[in-house]
BATILUM-675697 format. One record per residue: x, y, z of N, C-alpha, C, O in turn. Coordinates in steps of 0.02 Angstrom, whole numbers, padded with zeros to 5 digits, always signed. Example, Ala and Ser with C-alpha at 12.3 -4.5 7.8 and 13.67 -1.06 7.14 Angstrom:
BEGIN
+00660-00284+00390+00615-00225+00390+00660-00165+00390+00712-00166+00423 +00642-00112+00354+00684-00053+00357+00645+00002+00394+00670+00057+00402 
//
This chain:
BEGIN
+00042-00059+00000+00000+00000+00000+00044+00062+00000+00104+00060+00012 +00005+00126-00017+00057+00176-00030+00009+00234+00000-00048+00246-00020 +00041+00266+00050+00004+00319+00083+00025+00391+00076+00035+00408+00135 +00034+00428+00048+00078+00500+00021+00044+00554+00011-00002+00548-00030 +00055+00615+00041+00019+00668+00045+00058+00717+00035+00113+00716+00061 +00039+00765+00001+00087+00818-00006+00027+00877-00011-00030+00873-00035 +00068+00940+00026-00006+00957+00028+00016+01035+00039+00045+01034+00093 +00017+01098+00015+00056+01169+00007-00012+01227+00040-00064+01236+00010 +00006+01258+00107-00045+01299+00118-00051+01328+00168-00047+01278+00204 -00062+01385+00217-00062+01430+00268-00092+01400+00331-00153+01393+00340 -00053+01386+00364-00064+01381+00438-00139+01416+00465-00166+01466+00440 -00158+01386+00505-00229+01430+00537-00240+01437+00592-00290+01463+00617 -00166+01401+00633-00150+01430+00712-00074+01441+00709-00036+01435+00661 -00061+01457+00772+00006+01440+00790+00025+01353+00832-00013+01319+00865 +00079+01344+00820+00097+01289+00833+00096+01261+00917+00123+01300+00956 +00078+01220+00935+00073+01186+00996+00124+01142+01013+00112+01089+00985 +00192+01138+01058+00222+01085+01075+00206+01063+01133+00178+01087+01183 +00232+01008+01118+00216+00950+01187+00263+00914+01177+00291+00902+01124 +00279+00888+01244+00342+00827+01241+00292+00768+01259+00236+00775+01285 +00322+00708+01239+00302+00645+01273+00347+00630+01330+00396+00665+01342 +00325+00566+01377+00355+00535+01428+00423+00524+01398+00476+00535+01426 +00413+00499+01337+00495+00465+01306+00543+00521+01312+00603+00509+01318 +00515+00595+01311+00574+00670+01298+00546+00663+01221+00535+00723+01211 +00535+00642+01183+00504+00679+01104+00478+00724+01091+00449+00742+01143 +00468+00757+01053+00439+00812+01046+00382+00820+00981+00407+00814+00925 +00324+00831+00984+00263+00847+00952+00235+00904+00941+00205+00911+00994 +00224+00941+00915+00177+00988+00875+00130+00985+00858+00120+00925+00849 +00076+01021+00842+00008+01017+00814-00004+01076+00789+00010+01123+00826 -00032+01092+00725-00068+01147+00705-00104+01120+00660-00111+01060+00652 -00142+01188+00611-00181+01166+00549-00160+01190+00493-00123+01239+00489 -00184+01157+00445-00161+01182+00377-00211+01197+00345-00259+01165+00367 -00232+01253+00276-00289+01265+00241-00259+01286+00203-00206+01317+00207 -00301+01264+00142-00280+01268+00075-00349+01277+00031-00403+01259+00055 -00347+01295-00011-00399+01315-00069-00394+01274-00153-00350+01242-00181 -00463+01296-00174-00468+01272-00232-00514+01309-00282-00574+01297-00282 -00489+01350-00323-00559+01386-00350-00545+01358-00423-00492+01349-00452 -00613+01347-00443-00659+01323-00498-00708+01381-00544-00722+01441-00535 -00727+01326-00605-00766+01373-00639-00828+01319-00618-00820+01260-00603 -00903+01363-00621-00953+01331-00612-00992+01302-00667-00987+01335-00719 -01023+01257-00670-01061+01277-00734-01088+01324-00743-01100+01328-00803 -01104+01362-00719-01133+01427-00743-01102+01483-00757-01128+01536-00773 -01026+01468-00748-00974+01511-00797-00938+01554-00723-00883+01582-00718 -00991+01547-00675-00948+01606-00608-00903+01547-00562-00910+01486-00566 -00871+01574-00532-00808+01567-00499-00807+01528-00437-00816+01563-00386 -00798+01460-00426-00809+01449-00364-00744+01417-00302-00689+01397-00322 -00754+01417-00260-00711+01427-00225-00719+01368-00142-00752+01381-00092 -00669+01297-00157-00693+01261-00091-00622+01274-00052-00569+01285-00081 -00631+01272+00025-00561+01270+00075-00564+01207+00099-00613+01173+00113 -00507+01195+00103-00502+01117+00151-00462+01148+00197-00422+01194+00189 -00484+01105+00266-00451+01112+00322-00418+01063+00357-00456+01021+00381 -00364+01056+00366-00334+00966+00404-00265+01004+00444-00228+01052+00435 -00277+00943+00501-00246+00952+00552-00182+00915+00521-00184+00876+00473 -00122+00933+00557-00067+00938+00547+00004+00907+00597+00037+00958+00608 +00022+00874+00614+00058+00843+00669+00141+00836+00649+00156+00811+00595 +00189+00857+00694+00251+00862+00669+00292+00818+00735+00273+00835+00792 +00344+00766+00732+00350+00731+00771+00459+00761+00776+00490+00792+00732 +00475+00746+00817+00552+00718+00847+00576+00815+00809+00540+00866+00811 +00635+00809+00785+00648+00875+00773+00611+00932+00734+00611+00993+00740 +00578+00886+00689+00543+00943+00649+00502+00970+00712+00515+01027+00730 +00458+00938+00742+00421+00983+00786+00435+01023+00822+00394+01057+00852 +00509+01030+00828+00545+01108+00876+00538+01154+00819+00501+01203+00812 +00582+01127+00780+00605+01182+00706+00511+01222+00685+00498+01282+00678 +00467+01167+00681+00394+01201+00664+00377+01249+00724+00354+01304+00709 +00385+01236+00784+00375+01273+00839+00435+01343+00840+00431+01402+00856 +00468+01313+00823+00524+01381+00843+00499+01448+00766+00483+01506+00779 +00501+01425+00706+00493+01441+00650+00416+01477+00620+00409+01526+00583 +00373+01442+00645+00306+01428+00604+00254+01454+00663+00251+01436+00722 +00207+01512+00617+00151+01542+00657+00094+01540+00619+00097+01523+00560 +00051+01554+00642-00017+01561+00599+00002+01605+00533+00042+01652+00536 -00027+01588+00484-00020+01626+00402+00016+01603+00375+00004+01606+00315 +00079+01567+00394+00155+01579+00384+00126+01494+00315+00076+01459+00322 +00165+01490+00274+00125+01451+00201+00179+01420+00202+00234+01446+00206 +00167+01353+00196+00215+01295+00209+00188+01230+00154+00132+01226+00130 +00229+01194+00146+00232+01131+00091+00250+01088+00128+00311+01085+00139 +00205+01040+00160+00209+00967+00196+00207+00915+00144+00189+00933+00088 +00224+00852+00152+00231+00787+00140+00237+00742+00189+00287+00725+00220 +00176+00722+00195+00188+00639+00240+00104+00594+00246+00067+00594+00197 +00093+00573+00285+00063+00516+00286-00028+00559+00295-00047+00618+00301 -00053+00513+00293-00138+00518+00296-00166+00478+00354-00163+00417+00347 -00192+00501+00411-00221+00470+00477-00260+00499+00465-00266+00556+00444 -00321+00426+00488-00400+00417+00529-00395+00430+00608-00373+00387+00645 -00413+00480+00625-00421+00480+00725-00479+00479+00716-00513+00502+00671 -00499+00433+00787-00569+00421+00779-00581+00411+00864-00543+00378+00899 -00633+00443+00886-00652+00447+00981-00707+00441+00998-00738+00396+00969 -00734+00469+01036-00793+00467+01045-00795+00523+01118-00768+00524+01173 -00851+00570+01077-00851+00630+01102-00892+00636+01203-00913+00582+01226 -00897+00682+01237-00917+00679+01295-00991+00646+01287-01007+00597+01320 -01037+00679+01238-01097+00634+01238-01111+00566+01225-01165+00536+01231 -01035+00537+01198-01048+00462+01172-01053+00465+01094-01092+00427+01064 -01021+00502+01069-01053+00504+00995-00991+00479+00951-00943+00516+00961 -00980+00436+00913-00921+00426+00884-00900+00480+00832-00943+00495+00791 -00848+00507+00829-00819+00561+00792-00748+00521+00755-00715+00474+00777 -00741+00558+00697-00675+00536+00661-00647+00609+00618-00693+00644+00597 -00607+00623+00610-00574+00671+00556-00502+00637+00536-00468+00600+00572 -00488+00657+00469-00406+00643+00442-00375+00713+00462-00397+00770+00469 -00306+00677+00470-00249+00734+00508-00178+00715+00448-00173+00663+00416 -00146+00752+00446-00061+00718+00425-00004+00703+00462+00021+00754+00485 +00013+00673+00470+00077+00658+00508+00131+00677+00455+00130+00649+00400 +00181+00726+00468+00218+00763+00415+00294+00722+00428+00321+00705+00481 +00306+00718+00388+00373+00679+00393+00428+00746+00337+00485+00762+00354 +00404+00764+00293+00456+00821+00280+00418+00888+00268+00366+00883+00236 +00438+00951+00290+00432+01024+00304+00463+01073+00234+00510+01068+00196 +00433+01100+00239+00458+01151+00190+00435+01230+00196+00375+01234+00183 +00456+01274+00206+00457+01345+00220+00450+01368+00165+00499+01363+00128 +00395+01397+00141+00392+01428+00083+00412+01505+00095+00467+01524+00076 +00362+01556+00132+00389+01612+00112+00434+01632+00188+00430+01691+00203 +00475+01590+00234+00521+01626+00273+00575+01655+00253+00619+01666+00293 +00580+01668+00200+00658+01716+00180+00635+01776+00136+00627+01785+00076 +00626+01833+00225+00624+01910+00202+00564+01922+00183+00552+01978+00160 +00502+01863+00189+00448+01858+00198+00403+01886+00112+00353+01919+00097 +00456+01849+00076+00421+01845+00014+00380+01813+00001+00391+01753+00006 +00316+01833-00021+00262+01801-00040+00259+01747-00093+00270+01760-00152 +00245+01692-00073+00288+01640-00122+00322+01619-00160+00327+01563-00186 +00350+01671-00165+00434+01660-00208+00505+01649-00167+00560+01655-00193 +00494+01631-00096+00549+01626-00077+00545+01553-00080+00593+01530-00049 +00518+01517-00098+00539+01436-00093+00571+01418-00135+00561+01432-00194 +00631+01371-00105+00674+01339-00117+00666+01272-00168+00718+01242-00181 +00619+01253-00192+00600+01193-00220+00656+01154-00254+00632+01114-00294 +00740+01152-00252+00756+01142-00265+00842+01144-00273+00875+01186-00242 +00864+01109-00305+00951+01125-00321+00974+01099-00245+00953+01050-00213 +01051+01173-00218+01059+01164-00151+01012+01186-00103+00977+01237-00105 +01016+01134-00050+00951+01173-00019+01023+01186+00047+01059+01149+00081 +01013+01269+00036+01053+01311+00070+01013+01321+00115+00952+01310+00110 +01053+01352+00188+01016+01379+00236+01018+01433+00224+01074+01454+00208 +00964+01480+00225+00942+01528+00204+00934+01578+00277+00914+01545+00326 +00945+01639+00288+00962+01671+00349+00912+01663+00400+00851+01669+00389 +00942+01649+00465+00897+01638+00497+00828+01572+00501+00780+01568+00540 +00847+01528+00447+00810+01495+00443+00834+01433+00444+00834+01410+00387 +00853+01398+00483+00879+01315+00472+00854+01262+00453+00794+01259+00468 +00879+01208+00421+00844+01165+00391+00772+01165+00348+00723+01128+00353 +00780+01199+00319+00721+01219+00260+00736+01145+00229+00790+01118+00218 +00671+01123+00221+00671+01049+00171+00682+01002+00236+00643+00958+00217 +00699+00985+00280+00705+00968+00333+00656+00890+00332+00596+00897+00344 +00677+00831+00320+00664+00756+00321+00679+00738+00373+00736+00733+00396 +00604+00719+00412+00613+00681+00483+00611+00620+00469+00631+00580+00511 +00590+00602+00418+00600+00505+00410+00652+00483+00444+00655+00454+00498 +00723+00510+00380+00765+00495+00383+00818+00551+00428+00872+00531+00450 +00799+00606+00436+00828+00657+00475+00901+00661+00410+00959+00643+00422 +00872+00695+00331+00912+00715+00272+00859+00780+00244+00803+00804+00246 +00917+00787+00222+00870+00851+00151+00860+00812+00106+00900+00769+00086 +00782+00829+00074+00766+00787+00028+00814+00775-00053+00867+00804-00064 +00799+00753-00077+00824+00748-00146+00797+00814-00193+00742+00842-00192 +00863+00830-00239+00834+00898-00265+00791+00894-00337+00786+00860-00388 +00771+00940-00313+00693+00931-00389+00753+00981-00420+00807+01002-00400 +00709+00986-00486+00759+01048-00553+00739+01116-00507+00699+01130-00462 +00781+01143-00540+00778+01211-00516+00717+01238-00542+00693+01211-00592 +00681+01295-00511+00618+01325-00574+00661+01404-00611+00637+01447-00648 +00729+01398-00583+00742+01451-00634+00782+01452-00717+00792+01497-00758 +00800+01354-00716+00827+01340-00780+00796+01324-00827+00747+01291-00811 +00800+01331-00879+00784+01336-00966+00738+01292-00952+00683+01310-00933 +00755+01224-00959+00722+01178-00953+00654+01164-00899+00610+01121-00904 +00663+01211-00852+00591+01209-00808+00569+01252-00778+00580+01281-00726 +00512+01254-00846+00478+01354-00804+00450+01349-00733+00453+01398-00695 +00431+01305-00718+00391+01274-00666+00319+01295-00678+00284+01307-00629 +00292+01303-00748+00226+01278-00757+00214+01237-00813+00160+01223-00840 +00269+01221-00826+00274+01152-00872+00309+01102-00849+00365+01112-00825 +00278+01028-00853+00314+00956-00834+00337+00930-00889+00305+00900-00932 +00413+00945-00885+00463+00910-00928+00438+00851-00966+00418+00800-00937 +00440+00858-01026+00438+00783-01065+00518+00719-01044+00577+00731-01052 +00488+00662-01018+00544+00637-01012+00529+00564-01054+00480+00529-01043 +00582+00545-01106+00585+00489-01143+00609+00441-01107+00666+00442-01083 +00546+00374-01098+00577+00311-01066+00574+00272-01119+00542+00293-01166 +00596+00227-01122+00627+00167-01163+00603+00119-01125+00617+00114-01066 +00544+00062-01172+00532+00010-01129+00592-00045-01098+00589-00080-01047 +00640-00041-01140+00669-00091-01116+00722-00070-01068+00755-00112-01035 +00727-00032-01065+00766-00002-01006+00731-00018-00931+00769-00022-00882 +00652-00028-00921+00620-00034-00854+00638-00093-00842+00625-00137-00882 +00670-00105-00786+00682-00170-00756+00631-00220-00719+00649-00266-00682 +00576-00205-00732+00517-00254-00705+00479-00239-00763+00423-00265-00770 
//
């Protein structure tokens, strides 16, 4: 099975830490993100999603130390069912993410989405440590193309030629 979420969009609190018994460290906030559409009827429409957000072992300092309400961030990680049952007895469920890698979009000098890094070296950028920041493995991820070379405006997906016989399965 394959569980993968990637998911780019503005905080809607500030961050909550908590340690566990073990000394770990946890975070919680939310994430919201948008989607606007045409209707059939030609006007403009517009849905928000809202999902909770969970950051575990270092990332959750770095999100706590770094990350406030507004502040527009690019998560990747997993998809959780919590499911309880409320004071009246009523069973309740919502999906949350468990984030396994972080990404800071506009913390450098507080450019409005053009300060992200999506790519190449992922430099530390002032004041800001570990941008791209992989709690899986506790690495910087692997680098995507740059969006400022020839080859990738970043609103076009590269044509790439595979060769069947080259796939090894």
């Amino acid at each position: 099975m394959f569980n993968r979420v990637i998911m780019l969009g503005n905080l809607t609190r500030d961050c909550e830490l908590r340690y566990l018994p073990n000394g770990g460290a946890v975070c919680t906030t939310g994430l919201a993100t948008n989607r606007r559409f045409k209707k059939q009827d030609g006007s403009q429409g517009e849905e928000v999603c809202f999902i909770d957000i969970t950051f575990f072992g270092r990332t959750a300092e770095i999100a706590n130390q770094y990350l406030s309400r507004g502040k527009k961030v690019l998560v990747e990680g997993r998809l959780k069912l919590d499911q309880w049952t409320d004071q009246q007895g009523v069973k309740r469920s919502k999906h949350s993410i468990t984030v396994e890698t972080l990404q800071m979009i506009d913390s450098r000098g507080g450019q409005e989405g053009g300060g992200a890094d999506m790519g190449g070296s992922y430099g530390e950028p002032s004041g800001t440590p570990n941008v791209g920041y992989n709690a899986a493995n506790q690495q910087k991820p692997a680098a995507y193309p740059r969006q400022s070379t020839p080859e990738y405006s970043g609103h076009e997906i590269p044509s790439i030629d595979i060769n069947d016989d080259e796939i090894p399965f």
